[in-house]
PAGULUM-353052 format. One record per atom (N, C-alpha, C): x negated, y, z. Coordinates in steps of 0.001 Angstrom, whole numbers, plus 500000, padded with zeros to 6 digits. Layout:
XYZ ...
END
This chain:
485687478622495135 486841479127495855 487629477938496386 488392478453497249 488741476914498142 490208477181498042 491059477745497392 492372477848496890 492289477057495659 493574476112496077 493848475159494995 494807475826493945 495206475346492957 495953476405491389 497208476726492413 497939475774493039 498977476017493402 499383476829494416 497932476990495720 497892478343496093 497948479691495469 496889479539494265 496965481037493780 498134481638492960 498977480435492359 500114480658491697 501020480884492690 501236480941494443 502016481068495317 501473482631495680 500329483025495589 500144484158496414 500283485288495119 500028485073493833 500343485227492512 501981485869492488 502847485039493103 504002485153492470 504258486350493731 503887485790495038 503988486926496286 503776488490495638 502503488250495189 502116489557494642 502875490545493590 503138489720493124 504354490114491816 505491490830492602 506425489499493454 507453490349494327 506937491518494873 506443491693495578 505834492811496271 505619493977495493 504972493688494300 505177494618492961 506582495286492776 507393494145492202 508416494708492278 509552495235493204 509307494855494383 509645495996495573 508961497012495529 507937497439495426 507485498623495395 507923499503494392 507634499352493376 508070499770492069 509963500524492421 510371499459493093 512092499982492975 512177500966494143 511307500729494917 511024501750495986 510833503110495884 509619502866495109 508976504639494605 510328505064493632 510972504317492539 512026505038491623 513103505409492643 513483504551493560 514548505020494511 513863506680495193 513013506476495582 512259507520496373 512204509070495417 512071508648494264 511947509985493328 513428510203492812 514556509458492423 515881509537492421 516071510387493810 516163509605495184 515997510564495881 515629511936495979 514705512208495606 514307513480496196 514788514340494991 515492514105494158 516401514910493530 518050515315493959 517862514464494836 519395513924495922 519984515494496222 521389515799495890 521572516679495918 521511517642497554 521504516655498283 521414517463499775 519874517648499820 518909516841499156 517406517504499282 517507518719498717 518292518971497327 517952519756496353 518555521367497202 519822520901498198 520376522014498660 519253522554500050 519008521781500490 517859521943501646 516630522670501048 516094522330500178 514896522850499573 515083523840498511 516174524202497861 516468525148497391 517219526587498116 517711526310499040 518444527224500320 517062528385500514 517197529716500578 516566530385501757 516335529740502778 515582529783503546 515769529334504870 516044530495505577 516831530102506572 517364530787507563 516733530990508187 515912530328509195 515265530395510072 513710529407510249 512876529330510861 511465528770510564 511498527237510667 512917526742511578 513014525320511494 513474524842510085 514589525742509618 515210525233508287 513714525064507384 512855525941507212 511943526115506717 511052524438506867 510810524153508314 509396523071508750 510872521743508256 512199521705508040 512369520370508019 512692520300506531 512564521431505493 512600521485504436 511121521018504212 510136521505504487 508812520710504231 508396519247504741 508575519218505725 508704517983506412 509776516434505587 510661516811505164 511223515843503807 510707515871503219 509980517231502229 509021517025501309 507734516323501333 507093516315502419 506027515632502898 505907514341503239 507494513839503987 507504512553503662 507862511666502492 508656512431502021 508816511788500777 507657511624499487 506658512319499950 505606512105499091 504613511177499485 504640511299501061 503547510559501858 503987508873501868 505281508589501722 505771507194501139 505656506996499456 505728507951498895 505353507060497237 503690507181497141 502769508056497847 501296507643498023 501233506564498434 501753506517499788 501077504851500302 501568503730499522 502563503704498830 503668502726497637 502669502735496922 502520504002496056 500610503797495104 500432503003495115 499574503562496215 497857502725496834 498235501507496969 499144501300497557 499528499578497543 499996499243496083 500271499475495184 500097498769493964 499266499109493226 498415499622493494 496908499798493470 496064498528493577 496165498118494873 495972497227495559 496230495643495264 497268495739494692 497920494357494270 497147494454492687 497385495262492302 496897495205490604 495496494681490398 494809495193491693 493095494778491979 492934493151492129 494060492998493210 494067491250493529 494468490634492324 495250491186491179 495498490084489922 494529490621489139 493389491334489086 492520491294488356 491460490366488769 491304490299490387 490558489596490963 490703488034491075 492043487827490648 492621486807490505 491880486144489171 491933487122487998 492123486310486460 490295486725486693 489180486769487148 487730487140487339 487438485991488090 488672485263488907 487417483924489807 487291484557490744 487277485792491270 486586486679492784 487694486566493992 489194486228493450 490313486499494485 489962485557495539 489884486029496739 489868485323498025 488537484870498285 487806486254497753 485982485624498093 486142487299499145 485102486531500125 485085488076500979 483892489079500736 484176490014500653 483289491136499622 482088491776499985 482196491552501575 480931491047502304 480160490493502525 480575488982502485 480035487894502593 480162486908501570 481003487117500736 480904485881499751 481976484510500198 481961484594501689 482841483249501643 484054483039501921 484831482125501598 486143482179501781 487258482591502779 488304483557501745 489430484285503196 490428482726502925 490893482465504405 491575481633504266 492763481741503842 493608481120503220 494974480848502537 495629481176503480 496004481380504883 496685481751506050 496884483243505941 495263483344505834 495297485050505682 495846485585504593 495290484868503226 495900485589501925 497150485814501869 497962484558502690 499735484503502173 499987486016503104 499284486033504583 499583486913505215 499361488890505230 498242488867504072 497957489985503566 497365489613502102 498114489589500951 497738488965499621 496423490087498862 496827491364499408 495518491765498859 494589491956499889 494310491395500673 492706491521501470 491871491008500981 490792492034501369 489139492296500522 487782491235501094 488493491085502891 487356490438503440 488223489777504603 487387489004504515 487583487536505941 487831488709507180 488338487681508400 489240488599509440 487840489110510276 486722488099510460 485656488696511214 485113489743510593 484959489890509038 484082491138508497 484706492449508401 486498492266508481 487972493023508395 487332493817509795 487036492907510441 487028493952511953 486147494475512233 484891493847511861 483567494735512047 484335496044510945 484238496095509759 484424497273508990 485849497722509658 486472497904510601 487894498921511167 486628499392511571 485875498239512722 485149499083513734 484064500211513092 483811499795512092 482532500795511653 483131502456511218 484622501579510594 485151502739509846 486753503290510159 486945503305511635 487748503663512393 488515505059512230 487218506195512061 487692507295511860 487622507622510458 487340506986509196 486941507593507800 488368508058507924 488266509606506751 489501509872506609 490270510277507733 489962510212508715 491134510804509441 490593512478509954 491478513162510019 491189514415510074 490862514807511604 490010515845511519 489289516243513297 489471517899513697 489790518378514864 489863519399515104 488102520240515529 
END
């Protein structure tokens, strides 16, 4: 690996912050959604079919931000495992080194920027839903 200690203890500590922004994020986010104007919105009859779609529509976002919060400390938890294994900043494709530019710039990426783009390109639509 071509990260010196003092890189990985820099992208290390990144990772951590980022942790703990997230973390205060999702608790803010679930404090929230106990928030008494959610609680009056989503507990109300609805009146009418809009009261109804923006009563779901809070609900939906507010869930669809502590998923992606998850998955991203998901994500980070993988890079400090990958970290304490020797594997952090090997590309998972290829084996060879993501550069330190990239890591500071996305701390948990899986693969170098050329193999990053072949796999968008391959896998552009996974997951996304089709009519």
């Amino acid at each position: 690996m071509s990260l010196s200690p003092e890189q990985l203890k820099e992208l290390s500590d990144d990772l951590g912050a980022r942790q703990r922004e997230l973390l205060e994020d999702v608790r803010v986010a679930l404090e929230n959604s106990g928030n008494k104007e959610y609680l009056e919105l989503f507990g109300q009859t609805p009146t009418d079919a809009g009261d109804a779609s923006v009563s779901d529509m809070l609900a939906d976002l507010n869930l669809t931000m502590i998923d992606r919060h998850v998955n991203e400390l998901r994500a980070i938890e993988a890079a400090h495992v990958r970290m304490k294994d020797g594997s952090y900043g090997e590309c998972m494709e290829g084996g060879e080194d993501i550069p330190f530019a990239r890591l500071k710039a996305y701390p948990t990426a899986l693969r170098c920027v050329q193999h990053q783009e072949m796999f968008e390109r391959t896998h552009a639509q996974q997951g996304m839903p089709t009519l």
